[in-house]
N, C-alpha and C positions, 0 to 999 in steps of 0.2 A: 508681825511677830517673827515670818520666816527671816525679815531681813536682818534683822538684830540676832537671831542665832548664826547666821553665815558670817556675821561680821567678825568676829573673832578670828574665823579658820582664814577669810580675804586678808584680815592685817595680818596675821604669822606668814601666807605666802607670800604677799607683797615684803613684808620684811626680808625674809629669806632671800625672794632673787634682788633686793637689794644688794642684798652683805654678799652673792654670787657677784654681780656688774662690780662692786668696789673693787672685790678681789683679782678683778682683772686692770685694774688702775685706769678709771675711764678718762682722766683728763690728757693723763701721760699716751696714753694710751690714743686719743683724738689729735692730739699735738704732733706724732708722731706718722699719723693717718695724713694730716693738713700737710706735713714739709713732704710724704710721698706724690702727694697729688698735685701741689705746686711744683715738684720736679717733674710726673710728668706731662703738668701743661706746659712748663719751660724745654722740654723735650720736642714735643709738637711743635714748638711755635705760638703757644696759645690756643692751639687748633690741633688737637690729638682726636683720634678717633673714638668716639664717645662711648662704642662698649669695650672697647680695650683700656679705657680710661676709669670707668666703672668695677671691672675685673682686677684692674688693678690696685682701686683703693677696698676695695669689698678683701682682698688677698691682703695688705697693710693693715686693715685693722681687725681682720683674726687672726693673721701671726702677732700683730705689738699687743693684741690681748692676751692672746696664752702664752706668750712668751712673760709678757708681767704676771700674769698668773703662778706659771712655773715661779717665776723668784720669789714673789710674795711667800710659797709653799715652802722653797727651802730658805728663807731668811723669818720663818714665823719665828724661831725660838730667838736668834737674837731682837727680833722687832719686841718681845715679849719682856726684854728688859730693857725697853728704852721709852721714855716719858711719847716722844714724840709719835710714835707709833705703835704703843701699846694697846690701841681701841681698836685698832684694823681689825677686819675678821677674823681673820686665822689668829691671832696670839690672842686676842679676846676671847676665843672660844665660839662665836657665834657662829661659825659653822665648823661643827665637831664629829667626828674625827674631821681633822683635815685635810684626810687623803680623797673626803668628800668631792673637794673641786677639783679632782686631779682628771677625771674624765672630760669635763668640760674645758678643761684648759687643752689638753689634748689633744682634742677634739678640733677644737679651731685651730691650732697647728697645722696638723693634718691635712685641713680643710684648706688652709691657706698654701701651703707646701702644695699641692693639687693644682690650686690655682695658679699657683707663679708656675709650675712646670709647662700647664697649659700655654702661656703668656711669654715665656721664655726659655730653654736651659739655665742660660744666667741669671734670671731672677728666681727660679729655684735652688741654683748654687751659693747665691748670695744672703736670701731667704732661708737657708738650713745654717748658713755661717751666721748669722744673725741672732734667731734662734737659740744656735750654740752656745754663743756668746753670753748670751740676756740671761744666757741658764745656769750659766757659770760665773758672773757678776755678782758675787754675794757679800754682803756686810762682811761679812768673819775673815771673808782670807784675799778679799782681793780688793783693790782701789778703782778708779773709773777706766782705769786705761791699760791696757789695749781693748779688754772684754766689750767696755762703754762707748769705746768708739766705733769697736765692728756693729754694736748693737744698734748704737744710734743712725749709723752710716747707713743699714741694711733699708730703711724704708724710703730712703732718696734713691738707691742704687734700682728697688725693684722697680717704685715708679718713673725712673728713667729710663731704665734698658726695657722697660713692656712698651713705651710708645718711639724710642731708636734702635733697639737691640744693637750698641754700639759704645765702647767704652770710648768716651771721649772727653778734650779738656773742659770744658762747661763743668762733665761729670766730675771729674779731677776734682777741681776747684770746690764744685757743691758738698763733696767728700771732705774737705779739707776742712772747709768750715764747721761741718760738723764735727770734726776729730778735735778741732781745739775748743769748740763751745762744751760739748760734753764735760771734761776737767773741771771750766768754770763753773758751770753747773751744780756739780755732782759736790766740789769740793768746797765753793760757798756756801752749800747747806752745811754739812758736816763742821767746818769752822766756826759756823753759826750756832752747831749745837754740841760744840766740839765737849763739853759737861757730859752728857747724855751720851756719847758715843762711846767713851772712856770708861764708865762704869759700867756699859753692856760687855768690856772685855773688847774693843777693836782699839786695836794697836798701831795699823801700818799708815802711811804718806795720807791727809797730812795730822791725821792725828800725833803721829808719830814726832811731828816738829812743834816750836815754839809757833805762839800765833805772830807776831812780830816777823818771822820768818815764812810765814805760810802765807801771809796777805799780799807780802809783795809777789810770791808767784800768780797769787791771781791778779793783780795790776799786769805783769808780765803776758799774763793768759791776755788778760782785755787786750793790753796792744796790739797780740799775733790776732784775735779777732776782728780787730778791725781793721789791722793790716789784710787778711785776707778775704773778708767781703770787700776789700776796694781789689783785690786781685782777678777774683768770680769777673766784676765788672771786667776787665783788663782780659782778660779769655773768656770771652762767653759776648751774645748778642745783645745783654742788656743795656738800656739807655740812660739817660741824664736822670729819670723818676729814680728808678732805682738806686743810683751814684749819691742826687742827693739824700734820700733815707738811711741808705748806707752810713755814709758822712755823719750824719745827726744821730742815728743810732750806739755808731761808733765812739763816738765822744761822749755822750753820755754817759756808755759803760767803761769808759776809758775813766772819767768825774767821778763815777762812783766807786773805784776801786780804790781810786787815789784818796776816797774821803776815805775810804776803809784804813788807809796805808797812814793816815793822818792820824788820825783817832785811835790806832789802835786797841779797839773794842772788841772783838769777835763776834757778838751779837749784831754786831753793824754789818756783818757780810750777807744778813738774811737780804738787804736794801738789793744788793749783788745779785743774787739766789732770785727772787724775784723778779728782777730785772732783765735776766737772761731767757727768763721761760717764753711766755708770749709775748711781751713788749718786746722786745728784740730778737727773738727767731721767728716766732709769729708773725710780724708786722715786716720783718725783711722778704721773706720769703711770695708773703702775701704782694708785699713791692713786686714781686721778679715778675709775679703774673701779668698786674696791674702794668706794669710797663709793658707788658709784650701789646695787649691789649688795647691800649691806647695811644702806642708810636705807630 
């Protein structure tokens, strides 16, 4: 009998730290944990020192959590008019007030900021730029870039400089890719949902243009993307595994822009939006290891 009266009070908290972890965006939030820790075993050699290695991705994924926390908190009201994200936590209500998760997002900032000091000056300097950035990335007034790419850049940056404490071109390169995936990213969803964006009141790049006009920047994006994962190769240690995934990677998202650019559909860039998350940062990045690993 005890156990069926607890049962109620166990599903309310299980829900709750639910709708807490969401609110931290755990997948976005792991993706960006996995391209820290692939940089820096690409740092090492494949062969970093395993508790600086640890420290490192323990410090990435409680800065990319509260830092998505912090956004989720100041983009609740426009998520709150828009189909695609109206369920989240915060604009749904499910955790109310929603100054509620401010401590816990906080929290792991802090925590993280601590740690990258530990680990480095520069991955605290770059870890607080990051941070910055993610915190001021918002629906309302700003588009992916520059904000999106300091943000996305900052978890290649920490897990690089914690196992070389050393800017160098590898780093370059690993930066670069990320600065132009970001755009395509960020900008094939919104084209995708470019209906729902426009009725919450967002106005600027690319909502702001025709889709016919805004698809072929993302074709343009695909190219600079694969133009510079075959660069990465071209400055940096990695081998033929990686060159060819690159290659095939590349062309794909290269095929799929162009179906985009054919079709002119806008709902056809979600194919795009999908395709750049883990099939191609995921699976390249996951390459850089795999090569080192195996040459």
């Amino acid at each position: 009998m005890s156990v069926f009266l607890e049962y109620p009070f166990v599903e309310r908290w299980s829900g709750a730290i639910r709708n807490y972890i969401e609110v931290l965006k755990p997948r976005e939030t792991i993706l960006l944990t996995f391209t820290g820790l692939c940089a820096a075993l690409v740092a090492g050699g494949g062969q970093p020192q395993i508790a600086t290695l640890l420290l490192a991705m323990l410090a990435i994924l409680l800065g990319s959590g509260g830092a998505n926390g912090l956004t989720n908190y100041l983009d609740r009201e426009v998520d709150a008019k828009m189909q695609r994200t109206r369920h989240r936590p915060l604009p749904s209500k499910k955790i109310f007030p929603a100054e509620k998760m401010l401590p816990l997002a906080i929290t792991l900032v802090v925590i993280a900021l601590v740690i990258a000091w530990f680990l480095h000056p520069l991955c605290f300097l770059f870890g607080l730029l990051g941070i910055i950035a993610a915190s001021t990335w918002r629906k309302r007034i700003t588009c992916a870039f520059p904000q999106g790419a300091i943000a996305g850049c900052a978890p290649v940056l920490i897990g690089y400089l914690a196992i070389s404490h050393q800017l160098e071109l590898t780093l370059l390169f690993l930066c670069v890719l990320i600065m132009v995936w970001i755009p395509l990213h960020v900008w094939s969803v919104m084209i995708a949902n470019r209906a729902d964006y426009r009725q919450a009141g967002i106005t600027y790049f690319p909502i702001s243009w025709e889709v016919k006009d805004t698809i072929k920047v993302l074709l343009g994006l695909a190219v600079l993307l694969y133009g510079s994962s075959i660069a990465l190769y071209r400055f940096s240690d990695l081998g033929m595994l990686y060159l060819v995934v690159a290659n095939i990677l590349g062309i794909l998202m290269i095929l799929a822009a162009a179906r985009l650019v054919l079709s002119g559909v806008s709902h056809d860039a979600w194919r795009v939006y999908k395709l750049t998350a883990f099939p191609f940062l995921g699976i390249l990045f996951l390459t850089m290891v795999l090569d080192l690993w195996l040459i």
